[in-house]
Backbone as JSON Lines, residues from 0, in Angstrom:
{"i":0,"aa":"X","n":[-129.58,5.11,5.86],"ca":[-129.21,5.75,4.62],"c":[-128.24,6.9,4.89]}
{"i":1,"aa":"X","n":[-128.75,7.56,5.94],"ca":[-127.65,8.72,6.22],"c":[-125.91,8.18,6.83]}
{"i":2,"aa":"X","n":[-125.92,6.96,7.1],"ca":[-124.39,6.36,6.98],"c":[-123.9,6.17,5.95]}
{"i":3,"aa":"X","n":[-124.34,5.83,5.08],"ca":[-124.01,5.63,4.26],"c":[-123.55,6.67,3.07]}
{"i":4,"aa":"X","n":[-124.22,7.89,2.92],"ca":[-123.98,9.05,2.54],"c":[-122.82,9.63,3.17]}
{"i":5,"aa":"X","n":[-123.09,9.53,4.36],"ca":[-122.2,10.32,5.11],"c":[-120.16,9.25,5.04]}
{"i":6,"aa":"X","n":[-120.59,8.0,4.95],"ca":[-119.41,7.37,4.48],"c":[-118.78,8.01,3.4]}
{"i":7,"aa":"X","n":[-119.74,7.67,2.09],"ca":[-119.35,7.92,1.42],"c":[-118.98,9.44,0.66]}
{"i":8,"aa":"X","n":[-119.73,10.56,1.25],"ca":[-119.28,12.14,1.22],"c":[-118.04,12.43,1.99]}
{"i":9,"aa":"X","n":[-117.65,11.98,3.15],"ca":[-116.51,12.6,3.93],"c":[-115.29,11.57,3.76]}
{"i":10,"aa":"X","n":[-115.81,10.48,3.33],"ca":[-114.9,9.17,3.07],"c":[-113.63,9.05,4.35]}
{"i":11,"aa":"X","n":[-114.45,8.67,5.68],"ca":[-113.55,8.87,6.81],"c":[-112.11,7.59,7.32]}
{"i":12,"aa":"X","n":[-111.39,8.24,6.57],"ca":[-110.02,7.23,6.16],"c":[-109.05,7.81,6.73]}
{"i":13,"aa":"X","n":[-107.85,7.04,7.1],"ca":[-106.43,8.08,7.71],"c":[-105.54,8.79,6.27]}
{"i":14,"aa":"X","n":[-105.9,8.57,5.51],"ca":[-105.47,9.31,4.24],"c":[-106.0,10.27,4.01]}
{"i":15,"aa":"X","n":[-105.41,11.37,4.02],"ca":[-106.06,12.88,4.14],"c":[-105.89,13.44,2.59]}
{"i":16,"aa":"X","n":[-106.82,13.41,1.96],"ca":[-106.94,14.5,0.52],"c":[-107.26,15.78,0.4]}
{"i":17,"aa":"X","n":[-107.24,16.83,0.14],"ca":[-107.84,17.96,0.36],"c":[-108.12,18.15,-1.31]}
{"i":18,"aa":"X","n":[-109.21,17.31,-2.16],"ca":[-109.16,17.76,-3.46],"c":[-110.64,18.16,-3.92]}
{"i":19,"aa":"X","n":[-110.92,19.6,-3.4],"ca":[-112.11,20.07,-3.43],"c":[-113.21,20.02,-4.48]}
{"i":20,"aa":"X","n":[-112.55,19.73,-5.79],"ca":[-113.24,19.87,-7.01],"c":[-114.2,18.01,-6.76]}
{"i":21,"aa":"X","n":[-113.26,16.86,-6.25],"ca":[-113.81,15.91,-6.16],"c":[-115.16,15.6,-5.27]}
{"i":22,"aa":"X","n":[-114.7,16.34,-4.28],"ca":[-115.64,16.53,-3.33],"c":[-116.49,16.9,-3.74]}
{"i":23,"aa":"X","n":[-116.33,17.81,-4.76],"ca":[-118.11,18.57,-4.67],"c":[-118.78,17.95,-5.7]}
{"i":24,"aa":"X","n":[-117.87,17.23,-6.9],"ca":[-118.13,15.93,-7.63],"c":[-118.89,14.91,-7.03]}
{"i":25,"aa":"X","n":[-118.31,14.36,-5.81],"ca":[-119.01,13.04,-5.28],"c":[-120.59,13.48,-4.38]}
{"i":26,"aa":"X","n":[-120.37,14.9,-3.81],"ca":[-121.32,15.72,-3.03],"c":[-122.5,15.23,-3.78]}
{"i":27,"aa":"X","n":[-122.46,16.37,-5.25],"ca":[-123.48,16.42,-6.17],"c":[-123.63,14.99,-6.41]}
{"i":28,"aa":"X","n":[-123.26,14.22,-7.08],"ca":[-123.79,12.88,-6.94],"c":[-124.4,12.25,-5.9]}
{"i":29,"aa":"X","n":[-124.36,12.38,-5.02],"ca":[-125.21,11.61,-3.47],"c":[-126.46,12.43,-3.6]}
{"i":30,"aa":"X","n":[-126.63,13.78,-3.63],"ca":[-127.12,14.35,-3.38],"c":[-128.39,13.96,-4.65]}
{"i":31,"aa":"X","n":[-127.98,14.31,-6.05],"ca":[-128.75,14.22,-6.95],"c":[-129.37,12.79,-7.21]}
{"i":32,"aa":"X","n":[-128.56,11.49,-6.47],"ca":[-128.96,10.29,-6.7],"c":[-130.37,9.96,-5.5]}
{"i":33,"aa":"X","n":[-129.74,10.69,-4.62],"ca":[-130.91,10.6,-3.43],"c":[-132.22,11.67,-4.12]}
{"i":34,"aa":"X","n":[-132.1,12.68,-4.51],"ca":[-133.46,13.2,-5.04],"c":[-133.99,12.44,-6.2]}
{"i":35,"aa":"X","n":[-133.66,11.96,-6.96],"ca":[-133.88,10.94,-8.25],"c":[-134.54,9.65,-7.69]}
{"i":36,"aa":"X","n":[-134.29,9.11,-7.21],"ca":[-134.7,7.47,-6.64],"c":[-136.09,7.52,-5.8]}
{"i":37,"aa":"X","n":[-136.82,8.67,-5.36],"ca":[-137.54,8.92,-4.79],"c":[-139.07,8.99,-6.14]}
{"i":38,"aa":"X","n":[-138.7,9.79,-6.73],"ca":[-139.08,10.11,-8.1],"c":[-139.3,9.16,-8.76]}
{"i":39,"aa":"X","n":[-138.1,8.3,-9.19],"ca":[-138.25,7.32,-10.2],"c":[-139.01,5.91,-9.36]}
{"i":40,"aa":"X","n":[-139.36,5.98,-8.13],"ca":[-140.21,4.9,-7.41],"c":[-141.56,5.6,-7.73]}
{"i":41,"aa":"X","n":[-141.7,6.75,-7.81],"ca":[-143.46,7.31,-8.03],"c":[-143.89,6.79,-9.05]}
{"i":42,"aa":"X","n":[-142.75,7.03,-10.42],"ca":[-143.2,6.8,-12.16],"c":[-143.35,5.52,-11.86]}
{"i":43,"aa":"X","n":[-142.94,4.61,-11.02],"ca":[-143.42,2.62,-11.12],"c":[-145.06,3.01,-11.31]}
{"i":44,"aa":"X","n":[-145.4,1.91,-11.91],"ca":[-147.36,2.71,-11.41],"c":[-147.6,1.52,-10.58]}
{"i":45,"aa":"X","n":[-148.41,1.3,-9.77],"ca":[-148.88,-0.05,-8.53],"c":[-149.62,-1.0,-9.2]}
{"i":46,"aa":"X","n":[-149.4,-1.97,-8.99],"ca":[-150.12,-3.48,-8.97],"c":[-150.75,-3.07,-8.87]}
{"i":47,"aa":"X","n":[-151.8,-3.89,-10.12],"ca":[-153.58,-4.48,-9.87],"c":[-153.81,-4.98,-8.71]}
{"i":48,"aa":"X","n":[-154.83,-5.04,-8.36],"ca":[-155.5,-5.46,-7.14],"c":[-155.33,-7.15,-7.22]}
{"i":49,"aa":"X","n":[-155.75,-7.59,-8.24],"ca":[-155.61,-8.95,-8.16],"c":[-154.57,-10.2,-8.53]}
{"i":50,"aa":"X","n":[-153.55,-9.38,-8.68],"ca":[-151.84,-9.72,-8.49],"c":[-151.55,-9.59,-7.23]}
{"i":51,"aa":"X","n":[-151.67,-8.67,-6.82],"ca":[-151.47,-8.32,-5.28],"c":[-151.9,-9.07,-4.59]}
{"i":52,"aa":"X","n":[-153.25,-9.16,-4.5],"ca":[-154.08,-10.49,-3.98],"c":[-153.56,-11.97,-3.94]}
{"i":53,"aa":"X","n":[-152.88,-12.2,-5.15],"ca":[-152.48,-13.34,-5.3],"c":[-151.4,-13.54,-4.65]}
{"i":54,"aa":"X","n":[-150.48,-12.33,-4.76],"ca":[-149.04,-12.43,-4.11],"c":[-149.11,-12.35,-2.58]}
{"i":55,"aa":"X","n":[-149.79,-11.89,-2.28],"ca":[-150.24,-12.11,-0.61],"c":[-150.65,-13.05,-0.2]}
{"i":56,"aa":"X","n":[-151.74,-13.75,-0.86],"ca":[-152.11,-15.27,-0.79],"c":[-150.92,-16.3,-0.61]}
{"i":57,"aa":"X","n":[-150.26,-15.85,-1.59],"ca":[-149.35,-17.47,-2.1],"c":[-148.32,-16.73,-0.73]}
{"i":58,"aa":"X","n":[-147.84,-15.87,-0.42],"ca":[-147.18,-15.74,1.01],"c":[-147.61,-16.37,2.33]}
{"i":59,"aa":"X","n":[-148.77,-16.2,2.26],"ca":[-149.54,-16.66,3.56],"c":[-149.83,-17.87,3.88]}
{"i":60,"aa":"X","n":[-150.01,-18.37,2.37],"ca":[-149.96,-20.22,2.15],"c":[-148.76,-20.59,2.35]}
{"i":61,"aa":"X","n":[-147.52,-19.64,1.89],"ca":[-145.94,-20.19,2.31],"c":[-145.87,-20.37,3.8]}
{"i":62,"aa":"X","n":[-146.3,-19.36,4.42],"ca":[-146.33,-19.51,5.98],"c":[-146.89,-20.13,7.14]}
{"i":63,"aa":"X","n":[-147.99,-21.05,6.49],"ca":[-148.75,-21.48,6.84],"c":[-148.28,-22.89,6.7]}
{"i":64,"aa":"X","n":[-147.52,-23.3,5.77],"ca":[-146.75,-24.53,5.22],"c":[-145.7,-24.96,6.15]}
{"i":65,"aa":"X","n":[-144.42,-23.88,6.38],"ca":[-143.67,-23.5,7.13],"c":[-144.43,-23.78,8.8]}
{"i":66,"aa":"X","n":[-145.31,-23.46,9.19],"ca":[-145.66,-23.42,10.2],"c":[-145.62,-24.86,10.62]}
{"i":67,"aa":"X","n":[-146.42,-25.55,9.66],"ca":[-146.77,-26.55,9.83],"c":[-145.93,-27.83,9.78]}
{"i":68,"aa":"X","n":[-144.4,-27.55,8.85],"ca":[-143.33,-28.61,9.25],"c":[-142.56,-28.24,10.23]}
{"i":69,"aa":"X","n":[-142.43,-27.08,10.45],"ca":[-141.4,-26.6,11.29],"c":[-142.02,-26.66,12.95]}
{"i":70,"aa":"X","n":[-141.0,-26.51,13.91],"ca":[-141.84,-26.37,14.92],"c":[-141.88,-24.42,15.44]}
{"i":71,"aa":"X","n":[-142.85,-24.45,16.66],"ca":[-143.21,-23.09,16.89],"c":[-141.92,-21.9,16.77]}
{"i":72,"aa":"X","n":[-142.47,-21.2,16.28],"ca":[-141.21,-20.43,16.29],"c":[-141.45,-19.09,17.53]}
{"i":73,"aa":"X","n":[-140.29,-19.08,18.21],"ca":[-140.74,-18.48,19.82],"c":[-141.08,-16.99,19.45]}
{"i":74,"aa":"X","n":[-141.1,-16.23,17.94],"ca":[-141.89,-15.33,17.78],"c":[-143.39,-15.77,17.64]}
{"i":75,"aa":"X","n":[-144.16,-16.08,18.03],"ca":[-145.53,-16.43,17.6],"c":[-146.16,-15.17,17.44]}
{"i":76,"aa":"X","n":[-145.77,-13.96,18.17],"ca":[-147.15,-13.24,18.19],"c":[-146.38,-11.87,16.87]}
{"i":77,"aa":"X","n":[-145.07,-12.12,16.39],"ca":[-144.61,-11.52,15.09],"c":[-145.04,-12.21,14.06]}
{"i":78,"aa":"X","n":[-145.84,-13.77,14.0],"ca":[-146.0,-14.59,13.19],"c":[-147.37,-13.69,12.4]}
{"i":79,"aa":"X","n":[-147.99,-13.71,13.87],"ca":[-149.15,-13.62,13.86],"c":[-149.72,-12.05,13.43]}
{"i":80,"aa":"X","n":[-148.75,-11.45,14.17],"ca":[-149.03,-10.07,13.3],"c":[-148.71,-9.95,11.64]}
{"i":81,"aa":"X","n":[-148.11,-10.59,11.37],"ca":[-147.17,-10.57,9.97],"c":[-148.71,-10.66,9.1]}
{"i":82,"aa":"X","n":[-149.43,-12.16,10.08],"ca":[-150.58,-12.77,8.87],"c":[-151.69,-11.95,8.98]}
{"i":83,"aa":"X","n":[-151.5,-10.71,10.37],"ca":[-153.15,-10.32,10.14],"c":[-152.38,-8.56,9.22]}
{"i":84,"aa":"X","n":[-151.44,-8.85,9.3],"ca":[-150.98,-6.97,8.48],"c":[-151.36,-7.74,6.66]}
{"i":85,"aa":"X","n":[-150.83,-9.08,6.52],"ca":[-151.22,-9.44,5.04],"c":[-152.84,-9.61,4.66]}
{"i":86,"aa":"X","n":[-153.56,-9.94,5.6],"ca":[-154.79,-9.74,5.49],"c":[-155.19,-8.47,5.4]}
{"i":87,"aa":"X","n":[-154.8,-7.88,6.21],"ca":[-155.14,-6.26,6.12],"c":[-155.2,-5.73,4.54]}
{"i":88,"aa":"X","n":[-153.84,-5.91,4.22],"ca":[-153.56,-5.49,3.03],"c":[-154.51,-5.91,2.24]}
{"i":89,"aa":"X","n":[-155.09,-6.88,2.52],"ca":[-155.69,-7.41,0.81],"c":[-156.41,-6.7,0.16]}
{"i":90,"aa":"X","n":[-156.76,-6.65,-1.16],"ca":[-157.75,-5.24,-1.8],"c":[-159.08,-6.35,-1.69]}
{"i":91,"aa":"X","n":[-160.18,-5.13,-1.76],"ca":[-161.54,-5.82,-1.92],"c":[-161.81,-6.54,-2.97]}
């Protein structure tokens, strides 16, 4: 994220502008968009437990499907962590 800010605040090009008022235009915008987006992810409120549940399920059945036409995939033990972090997750 900080490349990207930083692209886009210093805008590092061989075309040299010196137009300060813009700058502090585009500044405040990065700046105020990055404190905002943080915020406006809190006001989401979280999934029910048993959406969640489901959506983890029907993932794990995708992978499990996948497993099973495809052949091994030489991550096995990223496979395998993937399915016990979705288990983890699940709500009671």
């Amino acid at each position: 994220m900080f490349g990207l800010n930083f692209v886009a605040l210093l805008a590092p090009t061989n075309l040299m502008t010196y137009d300060t008022a813009q700058f502090y235009n585009t500044a405040l915008g990065i700046i105020a968009g990055s404190a905002v987006a943080p915020l406006a992810f809190r006001l989401l409120p979280p999934l029910c437990a048993a959406l969640r549940a489901r959506r983890l399920l029907a993932l794990m059945l995708s992978d499990l499907r996948r497993l099973t036409t495809a052949p091994l995939p030489p991550g096995l033990d990223d496979w395998e962590g993937r399915m016990v972090g979705r288990l983890v997750a699940l709500p009671d």
